[in-house]
C-alpha positions in Angstrom: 32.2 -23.8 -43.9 31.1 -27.4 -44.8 32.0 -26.8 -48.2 35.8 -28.0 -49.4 37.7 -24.8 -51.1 39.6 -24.6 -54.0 40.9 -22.1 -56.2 42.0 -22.2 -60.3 45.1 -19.8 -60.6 46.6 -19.0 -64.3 48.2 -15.8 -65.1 45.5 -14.0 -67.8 45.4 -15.5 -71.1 45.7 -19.1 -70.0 42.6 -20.7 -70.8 41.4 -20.2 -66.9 38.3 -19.1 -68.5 37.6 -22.0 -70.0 39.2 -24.6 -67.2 36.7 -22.3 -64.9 33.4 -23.5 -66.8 34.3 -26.9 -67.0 34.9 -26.9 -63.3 31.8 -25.3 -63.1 29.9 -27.6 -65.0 30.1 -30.3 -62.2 27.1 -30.6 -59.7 28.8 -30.5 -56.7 30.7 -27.2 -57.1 29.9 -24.0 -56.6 32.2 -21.9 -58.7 33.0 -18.2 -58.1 34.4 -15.5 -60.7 38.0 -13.7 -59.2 36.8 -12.4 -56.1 39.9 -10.8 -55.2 40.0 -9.1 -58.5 36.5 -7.4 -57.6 35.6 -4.2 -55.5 33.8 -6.4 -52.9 36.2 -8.1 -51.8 39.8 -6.9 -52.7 42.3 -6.8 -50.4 40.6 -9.5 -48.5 43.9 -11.5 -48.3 47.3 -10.4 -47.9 50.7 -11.4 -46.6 49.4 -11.9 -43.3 46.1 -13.1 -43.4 45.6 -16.5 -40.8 43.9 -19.3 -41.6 41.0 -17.7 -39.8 41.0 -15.0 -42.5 40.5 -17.5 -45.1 37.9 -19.1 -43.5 35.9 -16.0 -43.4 37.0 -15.1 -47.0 35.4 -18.6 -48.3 32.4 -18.0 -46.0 32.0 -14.2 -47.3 32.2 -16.0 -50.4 29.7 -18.2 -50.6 27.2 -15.6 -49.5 28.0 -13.2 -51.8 25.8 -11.4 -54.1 28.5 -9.5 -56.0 27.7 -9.7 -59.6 31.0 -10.0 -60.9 31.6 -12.8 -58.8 28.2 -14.3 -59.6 29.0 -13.9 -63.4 26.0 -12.1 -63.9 27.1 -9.4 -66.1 27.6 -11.4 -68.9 30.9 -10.1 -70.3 32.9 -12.5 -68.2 32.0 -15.8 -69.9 30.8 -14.5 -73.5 28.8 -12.6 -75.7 26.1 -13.1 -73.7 25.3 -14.6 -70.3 27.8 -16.9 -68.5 26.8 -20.9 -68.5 24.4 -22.1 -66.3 24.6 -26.1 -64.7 22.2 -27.6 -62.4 23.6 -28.0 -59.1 23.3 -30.1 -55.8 24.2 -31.7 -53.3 27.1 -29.2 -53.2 30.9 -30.4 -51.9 33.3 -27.7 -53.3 33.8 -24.2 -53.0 36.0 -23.2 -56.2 37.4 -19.6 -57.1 39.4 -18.8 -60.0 41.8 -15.6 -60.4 44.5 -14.7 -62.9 45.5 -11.6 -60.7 46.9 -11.3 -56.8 49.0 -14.7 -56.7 50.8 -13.6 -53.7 46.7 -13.8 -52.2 46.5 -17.4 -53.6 49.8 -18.5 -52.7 48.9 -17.0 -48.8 45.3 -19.0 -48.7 47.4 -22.5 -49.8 50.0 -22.3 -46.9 48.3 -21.2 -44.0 44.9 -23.6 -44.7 45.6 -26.9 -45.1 42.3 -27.5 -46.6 42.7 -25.3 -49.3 43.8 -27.2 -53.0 44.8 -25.3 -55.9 45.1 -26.1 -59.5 47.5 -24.0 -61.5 47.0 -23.7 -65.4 49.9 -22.9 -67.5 50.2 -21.8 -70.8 53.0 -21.6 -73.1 54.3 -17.7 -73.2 54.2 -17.2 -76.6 50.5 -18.1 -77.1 49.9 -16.1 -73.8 51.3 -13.2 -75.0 49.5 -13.6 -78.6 46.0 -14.0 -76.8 46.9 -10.5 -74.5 47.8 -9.2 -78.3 44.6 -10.2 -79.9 42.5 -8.9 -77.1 41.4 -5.2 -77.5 39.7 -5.0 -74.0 43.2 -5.7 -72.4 46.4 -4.7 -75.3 46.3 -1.0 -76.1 46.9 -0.5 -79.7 49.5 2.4 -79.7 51.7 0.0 -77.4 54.2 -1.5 -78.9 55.3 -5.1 -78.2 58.7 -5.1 -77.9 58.4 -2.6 -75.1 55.8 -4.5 -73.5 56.1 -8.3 -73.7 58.7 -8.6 -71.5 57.5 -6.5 -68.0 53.9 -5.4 -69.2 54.4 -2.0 -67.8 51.8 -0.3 -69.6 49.3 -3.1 -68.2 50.9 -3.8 -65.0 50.8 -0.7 -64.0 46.8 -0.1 -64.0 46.4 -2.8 -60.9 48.8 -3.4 -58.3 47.5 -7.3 -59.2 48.0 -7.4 -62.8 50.3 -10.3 -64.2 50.6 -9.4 -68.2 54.3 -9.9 -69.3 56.5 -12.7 -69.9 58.7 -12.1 -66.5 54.8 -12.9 -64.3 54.5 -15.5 -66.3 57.8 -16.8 -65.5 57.7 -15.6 -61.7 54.3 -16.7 -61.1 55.0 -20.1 -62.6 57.7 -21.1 -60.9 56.5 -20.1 -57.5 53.3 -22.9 -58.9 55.7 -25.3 -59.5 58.2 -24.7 -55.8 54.2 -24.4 -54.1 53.6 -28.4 -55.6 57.0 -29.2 -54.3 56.3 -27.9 -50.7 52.5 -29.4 -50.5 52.3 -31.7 -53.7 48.9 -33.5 -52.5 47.5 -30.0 -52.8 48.8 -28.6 -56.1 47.8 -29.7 -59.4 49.7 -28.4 -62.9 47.6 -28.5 -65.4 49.2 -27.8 -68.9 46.9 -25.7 -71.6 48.0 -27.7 -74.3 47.1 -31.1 -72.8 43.6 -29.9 -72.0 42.6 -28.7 -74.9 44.0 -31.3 -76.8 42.5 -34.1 -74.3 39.7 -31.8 -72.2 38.0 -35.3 -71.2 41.3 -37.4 -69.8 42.3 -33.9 -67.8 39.3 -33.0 -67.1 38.4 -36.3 -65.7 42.3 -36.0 -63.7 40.8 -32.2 -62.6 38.1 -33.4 -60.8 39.8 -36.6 -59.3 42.6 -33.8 -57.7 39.2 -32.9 -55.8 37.5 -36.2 -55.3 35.2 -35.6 -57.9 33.9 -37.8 -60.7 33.7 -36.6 -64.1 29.8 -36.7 -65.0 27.3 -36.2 -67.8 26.7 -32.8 -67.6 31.1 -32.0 -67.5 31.6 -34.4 -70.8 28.3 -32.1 -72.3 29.6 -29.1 -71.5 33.2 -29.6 -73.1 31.7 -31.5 -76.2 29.5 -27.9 -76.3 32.2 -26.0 -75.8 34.8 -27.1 -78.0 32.5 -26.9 -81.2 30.3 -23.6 -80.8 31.8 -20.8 -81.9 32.5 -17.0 -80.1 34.3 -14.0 -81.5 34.4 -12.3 -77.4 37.7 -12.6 -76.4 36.2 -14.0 -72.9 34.4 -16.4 -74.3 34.4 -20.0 -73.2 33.0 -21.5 -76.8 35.9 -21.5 -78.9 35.3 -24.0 -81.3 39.3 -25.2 -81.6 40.7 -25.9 -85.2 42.9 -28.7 -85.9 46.1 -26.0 -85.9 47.6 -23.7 -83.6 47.0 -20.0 -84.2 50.3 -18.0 -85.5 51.4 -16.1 -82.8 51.9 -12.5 -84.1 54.9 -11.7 -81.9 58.2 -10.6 -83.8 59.7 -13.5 -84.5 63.2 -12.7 -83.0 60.9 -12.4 -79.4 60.0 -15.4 -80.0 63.3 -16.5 -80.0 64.1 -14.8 -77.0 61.1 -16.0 -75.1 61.8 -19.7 -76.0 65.5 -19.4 -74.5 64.5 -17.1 -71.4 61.7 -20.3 -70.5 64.5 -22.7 -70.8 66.5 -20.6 -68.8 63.6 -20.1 -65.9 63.4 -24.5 -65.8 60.3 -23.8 -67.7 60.9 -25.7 -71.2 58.2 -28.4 -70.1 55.6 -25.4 -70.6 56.9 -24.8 -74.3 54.0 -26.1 -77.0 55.8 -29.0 -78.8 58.7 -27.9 -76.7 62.2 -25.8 -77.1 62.4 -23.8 -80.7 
């Protein structure tokens, strides 16, 4: 494959959806919707795939017609249908998942030519969006039995990463993966994006040798002040304040100290409470 790959990992509820777009938005990628997370291809990579395996997985890839993967069904991005940009001459292959890390974390080591950008979120605004979103937080569950393991979530897909403990695992293994192979990792904070989506978008793209262009500095202008009720939705139209979480606030607490405790305080929106 002549095209270079990339993926966008965040666990779900991280703002992938959004980062996803914007990536989307440039030219010279050709962006794909969690492949592994689909029927067509999952399990395409596991603990012992080669770096021939990924090879084939990014070629399988780019040929696909899965719908899901191709955004087609609408859901995925919105209300209605997913964004469309005008593309060519194409450089990048780019995937995004927020399930089957141990998949993403395989690809990275054994193909040198794979980079990977990992968004993180702070927990407790993770865990308020998983809340907030019907299609993914049943009602008759209760939070304190949930935030901490997800089980009632967890347990639908062997891939699922709802909980404060994925978000901690998965996290950390990000940040040890940009230790071992830092020219190929990139840690992208929520907060910093969507405070500043031009500056990191602009540091995005550079991570892949991309420049930030007309159609990228349209999109998040068009993004950031159209509004969306879906939950999926890209358009969120940010207000000047930070949504109330609606967790308890002693789990709050308890979330706050467990990230400190994990190495994670950087992560924490306007830092350790």
């Amino acid at each position: 494959m002549t095209l270079s790959p990339g993926i966008l990992f965040g666990v779900p509820r991280s703002g992938t959806s959004w980062l996803g777009q914007i990536l989307n938005s440039h030219s010279a990628v050709l962006y794909r919707f969690q492949p592994i997370h689909s029927y067509t291809f999952a399990p395409t990579i596991t603990n012992s795939s080669s770096r021939r395996d990924i090879g084939v997985f990014y070629e399988e890839l780019l040929a696909t017609n899965d719908p899901y993967v191709l955004q087609l069904d609408g859901y995925t991005s919105g209300a209605n249908k997913a964004p469309t940009f005008r593309k060519g001459p194409l450089s990048h292959l780019i995937f995004k998942e927020t399930h089957f890390w141990d998949a993403c974390e395989r690809a990275c080591l054994v193909d040198p030519r794979v980079k990977l950008v990992g968004l993180i979120r702070d927990p407790v605004d993770v865990l308020s969006s998983w809340m907030n979103n019907p299609s993914e937080y049943d009602i008759n569950w209760s939070i304190r039995d949930q935030w901490l393991e997800a089980r009632g979530k967890n347990s639908e897909h062997p891939g699922n990463l709802f909980g404060f403990q994925a978000w901690a695992d998965v996290n950390s293994r990000i940040l040890k993966l940009q230790d071992q192979i830092p020219e190929r990792i990139l840690v992208v904070r929520y907060e910093r994006l969507r405070m500043d989506p031009l500056s990191e978008a602009g540091r995005i793209l550079n991570f892949f040798h991309l420049d930030l262009c007309k159609e990228t500095e349209d999109f998040i202008a068009l993004s950031t002040t159209t509004a969306d009720s879906n939950p999926y939705s890209v358009f969120r139209a940010f207000e000047d304040e930070w949504p109330e979480t609606v967790l308890p606030a002693d789990l709050v607490r308890e979330i706050r100290s467990l990230s400190v405790a994990c190495n994670l305080t950087e992560f924490l929106r306007g830092g350790e409470r």
